[in-house]
LUMLOMI-339520 format. One record per residue (C-alpha): x, y, z. Coordinates in steps of 0.05 Angstrom, whole numbers, plus 5000, padded with zeros to 4 digits. Layout:
N
{site {X, Y, Z}},
...
***
This chain:
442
{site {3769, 3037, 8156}},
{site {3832, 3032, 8210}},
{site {3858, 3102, 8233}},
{site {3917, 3128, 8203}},
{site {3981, 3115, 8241}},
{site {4039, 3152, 8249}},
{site {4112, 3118, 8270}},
{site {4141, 3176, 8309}},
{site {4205, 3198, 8326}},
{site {4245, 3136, 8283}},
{site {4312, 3140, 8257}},
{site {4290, 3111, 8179}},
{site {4330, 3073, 8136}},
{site {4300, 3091, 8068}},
{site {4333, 3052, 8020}},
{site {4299, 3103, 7967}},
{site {4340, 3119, 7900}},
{site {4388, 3168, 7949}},
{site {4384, 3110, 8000}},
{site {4373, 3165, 8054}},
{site {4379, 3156, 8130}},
{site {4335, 3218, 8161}},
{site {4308, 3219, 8230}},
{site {4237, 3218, 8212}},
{site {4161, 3204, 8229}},
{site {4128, 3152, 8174}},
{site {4051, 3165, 8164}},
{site {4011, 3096, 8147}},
{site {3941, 3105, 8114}},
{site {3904, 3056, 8081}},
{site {3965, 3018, 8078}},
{site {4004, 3056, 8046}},
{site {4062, 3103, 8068}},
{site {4027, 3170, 8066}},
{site {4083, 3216, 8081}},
{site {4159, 3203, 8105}},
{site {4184, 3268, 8149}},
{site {4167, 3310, 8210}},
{site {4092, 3317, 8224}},
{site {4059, 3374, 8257}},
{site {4049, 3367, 8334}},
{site {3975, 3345, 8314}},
{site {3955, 3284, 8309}},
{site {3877, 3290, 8312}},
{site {3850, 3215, 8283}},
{site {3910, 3183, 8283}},
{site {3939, 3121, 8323}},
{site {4011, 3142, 8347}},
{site {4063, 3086, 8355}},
{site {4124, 3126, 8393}},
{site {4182, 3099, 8361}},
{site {4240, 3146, 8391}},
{site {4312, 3111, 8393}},
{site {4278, 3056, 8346}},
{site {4304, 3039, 8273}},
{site {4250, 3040, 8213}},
{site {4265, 2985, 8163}},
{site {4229, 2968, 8092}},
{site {4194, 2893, 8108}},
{site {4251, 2848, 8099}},
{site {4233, 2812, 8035}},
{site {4253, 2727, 8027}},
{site {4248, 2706, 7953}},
{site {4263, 2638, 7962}},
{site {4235, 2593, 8023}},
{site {4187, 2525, 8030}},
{site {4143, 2534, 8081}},
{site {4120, 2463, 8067}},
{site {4184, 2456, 8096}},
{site {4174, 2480, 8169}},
{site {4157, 2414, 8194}},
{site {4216, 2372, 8171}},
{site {4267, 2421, 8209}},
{site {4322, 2381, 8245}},
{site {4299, 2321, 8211}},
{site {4340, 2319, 8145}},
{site {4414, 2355, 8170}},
{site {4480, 2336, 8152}},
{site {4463, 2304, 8073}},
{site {4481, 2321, 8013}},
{site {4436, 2352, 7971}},
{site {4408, 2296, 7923}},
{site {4411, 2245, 7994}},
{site {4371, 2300, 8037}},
{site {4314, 2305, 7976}},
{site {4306, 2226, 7955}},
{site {4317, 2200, 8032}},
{site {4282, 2250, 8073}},
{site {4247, 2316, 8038}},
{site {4207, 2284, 7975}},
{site {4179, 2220, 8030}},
{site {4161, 2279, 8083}},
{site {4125, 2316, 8028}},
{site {4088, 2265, 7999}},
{site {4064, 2245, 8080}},
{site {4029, 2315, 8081}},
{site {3966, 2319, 8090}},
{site {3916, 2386, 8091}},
{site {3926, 2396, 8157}},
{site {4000, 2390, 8165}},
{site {4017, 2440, 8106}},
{site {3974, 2490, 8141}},
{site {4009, 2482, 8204}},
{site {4079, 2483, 8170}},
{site {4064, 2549, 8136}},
{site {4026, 2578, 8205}},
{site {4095, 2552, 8240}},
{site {4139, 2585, 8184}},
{site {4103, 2652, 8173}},
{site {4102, 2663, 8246}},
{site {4172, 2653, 8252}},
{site {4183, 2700, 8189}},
{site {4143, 2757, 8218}},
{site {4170, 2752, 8284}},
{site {4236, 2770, 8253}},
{site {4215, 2826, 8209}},
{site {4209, 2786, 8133}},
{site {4145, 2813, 8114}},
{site {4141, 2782, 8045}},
{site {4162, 2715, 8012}},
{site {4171, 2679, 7956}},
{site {4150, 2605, 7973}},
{site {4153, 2547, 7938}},
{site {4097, 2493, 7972}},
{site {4098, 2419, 7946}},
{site {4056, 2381, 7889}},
{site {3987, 2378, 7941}},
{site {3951, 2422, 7993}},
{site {3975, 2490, 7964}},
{site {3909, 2512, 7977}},
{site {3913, 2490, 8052}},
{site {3978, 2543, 8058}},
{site {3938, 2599, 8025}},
{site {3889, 2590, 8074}},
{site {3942, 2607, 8138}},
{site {3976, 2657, 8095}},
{site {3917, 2698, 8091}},
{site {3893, 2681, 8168}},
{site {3968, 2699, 8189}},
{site {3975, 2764, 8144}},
{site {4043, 2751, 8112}},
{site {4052, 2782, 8042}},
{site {4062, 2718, 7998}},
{site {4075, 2695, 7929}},
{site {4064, 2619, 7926}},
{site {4054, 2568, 7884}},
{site {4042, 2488, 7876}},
{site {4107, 2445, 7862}},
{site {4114, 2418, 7789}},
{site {4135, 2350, 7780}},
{site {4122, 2312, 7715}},
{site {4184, 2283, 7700}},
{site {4188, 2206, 7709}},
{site {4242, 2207, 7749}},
{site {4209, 2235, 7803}},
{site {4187, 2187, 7861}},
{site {4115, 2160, 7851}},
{site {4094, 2191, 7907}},
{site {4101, 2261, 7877}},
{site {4101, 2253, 7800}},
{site {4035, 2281, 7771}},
{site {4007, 2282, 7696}},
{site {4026, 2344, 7665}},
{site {3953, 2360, 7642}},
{site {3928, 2350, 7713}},
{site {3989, 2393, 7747}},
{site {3981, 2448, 7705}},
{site {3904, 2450, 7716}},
{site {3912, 2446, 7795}},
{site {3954, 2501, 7787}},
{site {3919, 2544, 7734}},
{site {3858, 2543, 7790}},
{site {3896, 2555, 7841}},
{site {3926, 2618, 7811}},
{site {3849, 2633, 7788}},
{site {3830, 2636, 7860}},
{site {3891, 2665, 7904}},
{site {3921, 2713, 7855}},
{site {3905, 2783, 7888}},
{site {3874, 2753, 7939}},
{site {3869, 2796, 8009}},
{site {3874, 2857, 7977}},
{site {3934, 2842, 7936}},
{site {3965, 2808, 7996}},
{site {3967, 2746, 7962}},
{site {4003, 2725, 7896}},
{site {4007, 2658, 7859}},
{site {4077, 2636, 7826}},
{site {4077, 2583, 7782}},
{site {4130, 2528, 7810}},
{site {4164, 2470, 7776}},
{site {4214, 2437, 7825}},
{site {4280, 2444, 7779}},
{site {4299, 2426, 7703}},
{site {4307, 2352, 7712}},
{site {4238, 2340, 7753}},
{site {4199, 2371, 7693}},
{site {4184, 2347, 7628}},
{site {4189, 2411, 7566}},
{site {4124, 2410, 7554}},
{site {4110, 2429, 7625}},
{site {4157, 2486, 7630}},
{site {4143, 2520, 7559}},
{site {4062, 2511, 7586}},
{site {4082, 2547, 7654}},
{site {4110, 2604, 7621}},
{site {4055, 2611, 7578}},
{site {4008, 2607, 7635}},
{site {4051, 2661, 7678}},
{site {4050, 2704, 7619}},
{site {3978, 2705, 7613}},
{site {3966, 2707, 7686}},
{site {4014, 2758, 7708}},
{site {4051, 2714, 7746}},
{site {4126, 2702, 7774}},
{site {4152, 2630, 7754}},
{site {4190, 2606, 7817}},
{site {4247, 2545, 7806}},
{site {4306, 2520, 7825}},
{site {4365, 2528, 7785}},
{site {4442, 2493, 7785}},
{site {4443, 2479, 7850}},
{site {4503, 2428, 7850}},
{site {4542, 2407, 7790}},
{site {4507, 2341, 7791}},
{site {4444, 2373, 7766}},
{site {4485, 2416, 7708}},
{site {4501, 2340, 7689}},
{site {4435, 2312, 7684}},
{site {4408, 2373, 7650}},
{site {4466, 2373, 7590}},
{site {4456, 2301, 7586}},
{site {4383, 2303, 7578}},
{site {4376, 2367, 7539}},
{site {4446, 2383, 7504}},
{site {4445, 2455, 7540}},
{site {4472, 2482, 7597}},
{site {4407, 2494, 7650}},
{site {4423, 2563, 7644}},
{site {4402, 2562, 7564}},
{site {4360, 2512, 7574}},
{site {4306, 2547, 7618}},
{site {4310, 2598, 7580}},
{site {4295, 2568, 7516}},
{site {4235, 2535, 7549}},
{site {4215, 2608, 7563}},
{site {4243, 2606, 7639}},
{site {4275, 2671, 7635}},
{site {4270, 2750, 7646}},
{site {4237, 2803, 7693}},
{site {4187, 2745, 7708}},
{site {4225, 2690, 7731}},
{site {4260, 2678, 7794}},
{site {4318, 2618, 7795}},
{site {4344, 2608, 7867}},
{site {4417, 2592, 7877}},
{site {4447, 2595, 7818}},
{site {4511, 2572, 7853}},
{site {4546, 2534, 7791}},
{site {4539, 2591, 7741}},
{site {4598, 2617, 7694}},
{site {4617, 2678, 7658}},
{site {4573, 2662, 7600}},
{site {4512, 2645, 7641}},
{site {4522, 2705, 7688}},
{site {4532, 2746, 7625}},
{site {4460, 2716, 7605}},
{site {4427, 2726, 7667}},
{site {4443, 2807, 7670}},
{site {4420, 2819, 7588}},
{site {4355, 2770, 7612}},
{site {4339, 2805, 7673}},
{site {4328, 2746, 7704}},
{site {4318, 2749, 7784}},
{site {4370, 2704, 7819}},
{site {4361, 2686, 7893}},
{site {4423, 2675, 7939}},
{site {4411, 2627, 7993}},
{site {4472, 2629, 8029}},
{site {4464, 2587, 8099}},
{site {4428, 2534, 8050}},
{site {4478, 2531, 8000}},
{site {4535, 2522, 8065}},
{site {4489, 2473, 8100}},
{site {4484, 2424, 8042}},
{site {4547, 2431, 8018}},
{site {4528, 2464, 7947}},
{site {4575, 2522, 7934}},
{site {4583, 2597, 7943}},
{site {4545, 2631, 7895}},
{site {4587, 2677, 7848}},
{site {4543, 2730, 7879}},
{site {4587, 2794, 7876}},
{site {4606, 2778, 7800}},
{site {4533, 2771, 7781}},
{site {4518, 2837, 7812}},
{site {4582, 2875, 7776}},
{site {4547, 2836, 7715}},
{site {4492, 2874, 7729}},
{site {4450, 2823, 7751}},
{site {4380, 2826, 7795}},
{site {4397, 2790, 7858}},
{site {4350, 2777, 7926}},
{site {4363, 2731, 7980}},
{site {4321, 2671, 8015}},
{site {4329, 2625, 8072}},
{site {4310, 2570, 8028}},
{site {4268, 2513, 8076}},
{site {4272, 2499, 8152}},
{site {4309, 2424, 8145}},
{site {4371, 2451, 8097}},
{site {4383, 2524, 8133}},
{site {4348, 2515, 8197}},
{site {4328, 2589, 8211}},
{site {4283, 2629, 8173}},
{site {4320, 2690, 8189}},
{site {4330, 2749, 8146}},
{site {4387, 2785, 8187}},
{site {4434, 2715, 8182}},
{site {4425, 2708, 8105}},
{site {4452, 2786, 8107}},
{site {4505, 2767, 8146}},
{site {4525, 2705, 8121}},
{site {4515, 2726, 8044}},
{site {4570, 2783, 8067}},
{site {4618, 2744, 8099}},
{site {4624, 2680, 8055}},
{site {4648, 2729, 7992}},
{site {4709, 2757, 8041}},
{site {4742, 2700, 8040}},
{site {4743, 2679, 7963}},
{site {4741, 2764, 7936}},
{site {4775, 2808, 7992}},
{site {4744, 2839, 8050}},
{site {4717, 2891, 8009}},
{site {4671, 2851, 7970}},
{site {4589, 2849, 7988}},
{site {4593, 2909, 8032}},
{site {4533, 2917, 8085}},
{site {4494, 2967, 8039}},
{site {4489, 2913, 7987}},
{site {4464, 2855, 8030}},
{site {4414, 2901, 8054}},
{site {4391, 2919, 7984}},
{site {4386, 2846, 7967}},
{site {4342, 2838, 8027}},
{site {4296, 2893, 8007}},
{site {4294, 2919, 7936}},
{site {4330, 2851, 7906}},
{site {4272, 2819, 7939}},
{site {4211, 2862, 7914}},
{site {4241, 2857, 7842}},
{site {4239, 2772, 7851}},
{site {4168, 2786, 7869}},
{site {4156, 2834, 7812}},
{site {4132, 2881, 7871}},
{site {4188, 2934, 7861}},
{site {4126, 2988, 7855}},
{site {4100, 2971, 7918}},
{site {4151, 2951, 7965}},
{site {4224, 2957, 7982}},
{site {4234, 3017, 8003}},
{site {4199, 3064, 8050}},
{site {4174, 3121, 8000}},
{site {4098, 3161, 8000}},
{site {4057, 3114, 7952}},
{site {4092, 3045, 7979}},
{site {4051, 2991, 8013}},
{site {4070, 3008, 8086}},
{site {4108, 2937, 8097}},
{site {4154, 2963, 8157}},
{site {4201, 2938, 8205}},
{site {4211, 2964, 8279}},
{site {4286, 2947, 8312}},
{site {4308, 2959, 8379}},
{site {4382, 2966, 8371}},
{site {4396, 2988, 8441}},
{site {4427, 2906, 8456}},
{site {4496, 2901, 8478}},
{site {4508, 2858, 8409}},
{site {4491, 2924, 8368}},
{site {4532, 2969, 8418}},
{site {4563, 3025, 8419}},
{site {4507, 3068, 8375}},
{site {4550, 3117, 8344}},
{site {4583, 3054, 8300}},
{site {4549, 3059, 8228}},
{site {4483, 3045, 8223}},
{site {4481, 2996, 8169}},
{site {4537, 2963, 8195}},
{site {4494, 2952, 8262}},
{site {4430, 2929, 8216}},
{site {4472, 2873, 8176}},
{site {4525, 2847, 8224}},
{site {4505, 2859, 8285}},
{site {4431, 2856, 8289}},
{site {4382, 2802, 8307}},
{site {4319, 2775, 8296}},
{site {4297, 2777, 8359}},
{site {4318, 2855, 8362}},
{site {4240, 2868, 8316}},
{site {4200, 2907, 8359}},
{site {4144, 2917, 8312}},
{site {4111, 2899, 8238}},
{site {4067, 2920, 8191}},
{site {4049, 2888, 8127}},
{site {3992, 2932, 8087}},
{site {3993, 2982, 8144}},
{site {3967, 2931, 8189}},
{site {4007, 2923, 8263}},
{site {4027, 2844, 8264}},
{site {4077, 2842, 8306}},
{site {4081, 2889, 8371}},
{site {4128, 2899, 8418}},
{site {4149, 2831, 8399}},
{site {4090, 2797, 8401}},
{site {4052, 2759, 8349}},
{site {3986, 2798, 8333}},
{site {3952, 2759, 8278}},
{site {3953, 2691, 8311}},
{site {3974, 2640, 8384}},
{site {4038, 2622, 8379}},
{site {4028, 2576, 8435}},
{site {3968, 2538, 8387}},
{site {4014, 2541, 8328}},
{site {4071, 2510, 8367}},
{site {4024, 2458, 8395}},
{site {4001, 2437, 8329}},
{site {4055, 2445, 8293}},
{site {4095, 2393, 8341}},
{site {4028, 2350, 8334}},
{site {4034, 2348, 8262}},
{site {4110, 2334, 8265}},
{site {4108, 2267, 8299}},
{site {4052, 2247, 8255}},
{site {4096, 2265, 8187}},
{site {4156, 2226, 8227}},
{site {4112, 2163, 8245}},
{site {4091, 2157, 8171}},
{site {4157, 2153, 8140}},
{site {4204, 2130, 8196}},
{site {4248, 2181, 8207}},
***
């Protein structure tokens, strides 16, 4: 059993239902948070990470991403969204082999620790889900993933599936990675988006979530081509139309969400569905800007993702904040998405996605100790008397992390990764790139 460890002498952002600041110590045991104040000068059996002038953060939590994805960054940019998927994403994807989707997610989840996202909601593609388990568990990133869905016929060959067989791949898979590593690891069930999946898929996968526990993971109106395709083939708007294929609720996470009106935001905050705003993404391809401020007045759960590596090209937590601030200014008033909320849709917007809102989120005694160490003493978060949250979600960095812990377990320290060799990952990684680029040409 790992000695207790006690962050000491922190200032601690809480984000706890009074969403307290207190200069603090943070006792981890058994990966939990075991007490949140000002310890006794003992510390007899504990490890003691000095943390004085540092900033304690929840994990930084990323409820949409591909880490399937990794691999194709800087090979897909400046397309529109339906171009980027038919010309470069679904013939990468269907290149992958075992190998490669293990090195994409070891690339990915590095990258993601490194700058403080502890947990993620990750969508793979149709084969080798099993193969990114198998780095998420080596690399110790808290994940919910799950196997892309794709029955529809008008799918690409390459990637359609029988829905009997796709929803058996994916009923074992859940079998064998749900709550694995402790809890670590989650399975989501994953269809692609409304028009790649047949009904009889989608009513099946909410069945099977129900039964299982499980988040169901999709896409959702993305671009107003794909409202168009959906009312054409179903008479609904996607909105309904999920959820009268049971797509809907507490359990159910739609990322983007960027062509949604009154009446579907209306329906969103009485479901309690989970929406996830991908900001850079949604700039990058050209999509929109989510109505992100009226879904939250709506009342609304909301959490934020990078989305993948080729449409963003960071996986960075501290520019979705910043950019899913900004991009409302414009359009609402300088007032609207203040810092404190993009910081709660990094943190508690993401655990409810996850349907982790128990365990993390926010740093309280009883929590899974999922922590995040920044050094704010750069000239870029200068001068230190400014507002603290202010500093966190426009000013900060990724590269300001000092340390992480996911479960109580140090990953990252003093800015280094713990849990694996970056310099194998990138090696591999870069192998398995040219190889994915050889086989389709790009």
């Amino acid at each position: 059993m790992a000695r207790p460890l006690l962050l000491k002498g922190a200032r601690v952002v809480t984000m706890d239902p009074q969403r307290r600041i207190v200069d603090s110590d943070v006792l981890v045991q058994e990966g939990r948070i075991a007490a949140v104040g000002r310890t006794a000068g003992r510390s007899d059996g504990r490890t003691v990470l000095e943390c004085k002038g540092l900033v304690i953060l929840p994990g930084l939590i990323q409820a949409h991403i591909h880490l399937c994805q990794t691999l194709f960054r800087g090979l897909a940019d400046d397309l529109a969204l339906e171009e980027w998927l038919a010309k470069r994403i679904w013939p990468l994807e269907a290149a992958h082999t075992e190998e490669s989707v293990y090195w994409s997610a070891m690339l990915g989840a590095a990258e993601l620790l490194l700058g403080g996202t502890t947990a993620i909601l990750d969508m793979e593609t149709v084969r080798h889900t099993g193969a990114a388990f198998e780095a998420l568990e080596s690399i110790g990133l808290r994940a919910t993933a799950g196997k892309c869905l794709m029955d529809a016929k008008s799918n690409p060959a390459s990637l359609r599936e029988p829905t009997e067989r796709a929803l058996q791949e994916s009923a074992d898979l859940c079998a064998k990675w749900h709550g694995a590593a402790d809890g670590r690891l989650r399975y989501c069930f994953a269809p692609r988006f409304a028009p790649s999946c047949t009904g009889p898929l989608l009513r099946a996968v909410s069945d099977l979530a129900e039964r299982a526990g499980a988040v169901i993971h999709t896409h959702a109106a993305e671009t107003p081509l794909e409202l168009q395709i959906v009312k054409r083939e179903t008479g609904n708007d996607e909105i309904s139309y999920l959820d009268s294929v049971g797509i809907s609720g507490p359990r159910a996470a739609l990322a983007h969400c960027v062509w949604v009106d009154g009446e579907g935001i209306a329906r969103l905050a009485r479901q309690k569905t989970n929406v996830v705003h991908c900001p850079s993404s949604n700039l990058k391809l050209g999509s929109g800007v989510a109505p992100i401020p009226e879904m939250l007045a709506a009342g609304c759960h909301v959490g934020l993702g990078a989305d993948g590596a080729p449409c963003n090209n960071r996986l960075d937590a501290f520019e979705e904040m910043r950019v899913a601030a900004l991009i409302q200014k414009p359009r609402l008033g300088p007032e609207a998405l203040p810092a404190a909320q993009a910081l709660e849709l990094a943190t508690l917007g993401g655990a409810r996605a996850l349907g982790l809102e128990a365990e993390i989120g926010s740093i309280e005694v009883g929590k899974r100790a999922d922590l995040v160490v920044l050094d704010l003493e750069g000239v870029h978060t200068q001068p230190a008397e400014a507002d603290l949250i202010s500093r966190i979600v426009y000013s900060a960095r990724a590269s300001d992390v000092r340390h992480v812990l996911v479960d109580g377990r140090l990953v990252v320290k003093e800015g280094v990764l713990k849990t694996a060799q970056v310099e194998e990952i990138r090696r591999e990684a870069n192998a398995q790139a040219r190889r994915l680029r050889r086989a389709v040409g790009v």
